[in-house]
C-alpha positions, 0 to 999 in steps of 0.5 A, a space after each residue: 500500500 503506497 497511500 499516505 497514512 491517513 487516521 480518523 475517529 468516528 465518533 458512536 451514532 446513537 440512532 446509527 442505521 444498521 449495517 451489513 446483515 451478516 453483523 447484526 449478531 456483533 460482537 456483543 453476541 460475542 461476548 454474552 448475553 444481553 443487558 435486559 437478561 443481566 437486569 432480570 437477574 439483578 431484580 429478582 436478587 434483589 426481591 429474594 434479598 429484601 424477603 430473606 434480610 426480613 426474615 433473618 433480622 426478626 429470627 436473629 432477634 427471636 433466638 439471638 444466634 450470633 451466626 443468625 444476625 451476621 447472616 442477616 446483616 449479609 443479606 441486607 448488604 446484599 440487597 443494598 448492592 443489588 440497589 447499588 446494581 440496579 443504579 450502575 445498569 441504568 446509568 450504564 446504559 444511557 447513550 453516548 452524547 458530545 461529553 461522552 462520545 463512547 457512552 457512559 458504559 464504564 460507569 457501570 463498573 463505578 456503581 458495582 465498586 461501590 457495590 462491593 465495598 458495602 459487602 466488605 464494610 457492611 457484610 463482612 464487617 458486621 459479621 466478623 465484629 458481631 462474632 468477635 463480639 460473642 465470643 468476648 462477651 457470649 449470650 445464650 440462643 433459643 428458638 432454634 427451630 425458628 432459626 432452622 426454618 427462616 435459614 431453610 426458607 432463605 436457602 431456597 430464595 436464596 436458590 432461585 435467585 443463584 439459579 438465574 445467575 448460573 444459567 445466564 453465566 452457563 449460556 454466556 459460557 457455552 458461548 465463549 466456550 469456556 468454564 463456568 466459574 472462568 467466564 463469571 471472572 472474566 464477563 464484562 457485565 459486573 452485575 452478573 459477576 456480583 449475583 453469581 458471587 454473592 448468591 453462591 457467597 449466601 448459600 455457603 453462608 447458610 449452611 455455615 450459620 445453620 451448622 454454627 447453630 446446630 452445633 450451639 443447641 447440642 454443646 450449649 456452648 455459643 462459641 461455635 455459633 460465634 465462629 460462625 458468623 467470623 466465618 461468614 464475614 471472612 466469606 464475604 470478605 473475600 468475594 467483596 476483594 475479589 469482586 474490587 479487583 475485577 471492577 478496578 481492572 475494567 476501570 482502569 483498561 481491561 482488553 478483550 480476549 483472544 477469542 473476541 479480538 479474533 471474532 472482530 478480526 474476521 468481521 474487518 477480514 471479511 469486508 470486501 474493502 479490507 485485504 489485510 489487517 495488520 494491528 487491531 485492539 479492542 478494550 472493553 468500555 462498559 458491558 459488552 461494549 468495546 472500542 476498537 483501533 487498528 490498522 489495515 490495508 484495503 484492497 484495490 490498492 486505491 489513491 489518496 483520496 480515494 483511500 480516505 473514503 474507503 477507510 471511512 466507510 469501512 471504520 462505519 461499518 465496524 462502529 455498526 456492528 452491535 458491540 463497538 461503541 467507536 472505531 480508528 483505523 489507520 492505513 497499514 504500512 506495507 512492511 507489517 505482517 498481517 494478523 491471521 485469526 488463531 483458527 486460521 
């Protein structure tokens, strides 16, 4: 390719026509399911959480379990993330405008932060000071069977909601081909990670707090009741630092996989305009959203002018396929070697 190098951004279109119609599946289809499933499973979190925190608060008052309140204080932060959720989604997703021409995706990882945080201060925090708290200074329990049956109850809310979060993660997993818990790590889409995690983080919990009561009622001692709840705040502790470090990375500049950066590379190979790709880079700017830079040489080996308006128009069709929220191309050099998809 001779042309003079030419670069150019094109800003996102909000109500941009649609492209090719072997592009209407983009890159987001790619990369996982869509934001209306990742809402539902956001919202039905949040109903069992509120119902569970409920129950948990008046059982912990009745039998005064120390396992018993911290599963209650982890429900309620669990339901204030899921709030925290609902906010970072619909923020998430408002339309790009002149201030913010890629869009307000990565907002979306601002509100899970915060998220995250409160599961760590206020879950895990309640639940290791209350513990501490009892073995200092222990109280004697009684109602256990209230006990039992409140965490039976949350066990199977608690169920429901995790049963959402699996399948939509399974769904996106067989996608991308990949393992389960592997892709929850690896989405895009924070609210999902933050259900998946938290509900798995519930029902061990449960069965921490069932077994820290069970074991209070037969010795009569309520350390292990108070061990308990240490345990259940070290458990969420650990699934808030791990849900803090993911959001921070895609704050920071998280890019694509080898398997999207692949996808996006047949999609420019596969335009008639385009010969060859020879640099190509994609980071994620929200969930499921992703901008793209790269090189190519187009074929026909055009003049200048030409050149421009041939590069323009293959950089609108990248900025149309549902996914990628802005695109820059450049002219290759001829010396670069092209890029080849890793299947081939």
């Amino acid at each position: 390719m001779t042309s003079t190098p030419d670069r150019r951004t094109t800003a996102p279109d909000p109500a941009r026509a649609s492209g090719r119609s072997d592009d209407r599946e983009g890159l987001a289809g790619d990369e996982g399911a869509g934001g209306g499933e990742s809402l539902l499973t956001v919202a039905l979190a949040l109903a069992a959480n509120v119902l569970i925190a409920v129950a948990k608060s008046v059982a912990a008052v009745v039998t005064g379990a120390a396992s018993m309140l911290a599963e209650a204080a982890h429900s309620w932060a669990d339901a204030g993330n899921e709030v925290l959720l609902l906010i970072a989604h619909r923020r998430g997703e408002r339309a790009a405008d002149a201030a913010h021409p890629l869009g307000h995706g990565r907002e979306v990882y601002v509100w899970s932060l915060f998220a995250a945080i409160g599961l760590f201060g206020v879950g895990a925090g309640v639940s290791v000071t209350h513990g501490i708290q009892e073995l200092v200074h222990p109280e004697p329990a009684g109602s256990f069977v209230v006990a039992y049956v409140v965490l039976a109850i949350a066990f199977v809310l608690e169920g429901v909601s995790f049963a959402q979060a699996w399948r939509q993660s399974r769904g996106d997993a067989r996608r991308r081909h990949r393992g389960l818990v592997e892709q929850v790590l690896a989405t895009s889409d924070p609210t999902v990670r933050a259900v998946f995690f938290e509900d798995a983080a519930a029902l061990v919990g449960i069965v921490i707090a069932a077994a820290g009561i069970a074991a209070h009622q037969v010795t009569g001692s309520p350390v292990p009741d108070a061990v308990g709840s240490i345990l259940v705040g070290v458990l969420l502790a650990v699934v808030a630092l791990v849900l803090i470090a993911r959001n921070l990375r895609f704050l920071v500049g998280e890019a694509v996989d080898p398997g999207l950066r692949d996808a996006a590379l047949r999609r420019l190979l596969a335009m008639p305009e385009v010969a060859r790709v020879t640099s190509l880079r994609l980071e994620f700017v929200g969930a499921r959203r992703v901008f793209l830079v790269g090189a190519v040489d187009l074929a026909g080996n055009p003049v200048e002018d030409e050149a421009a308006h041939v590069l323009a128009l293959v950089e609108r069709r990248t900025r149309d396929v549902p996914g990628v929220v802005g695109a820059v191309l450049s002219l290759a050099e001829p010396e670069e070697p092209a890029l080849v998809p890793a299947d081939g």
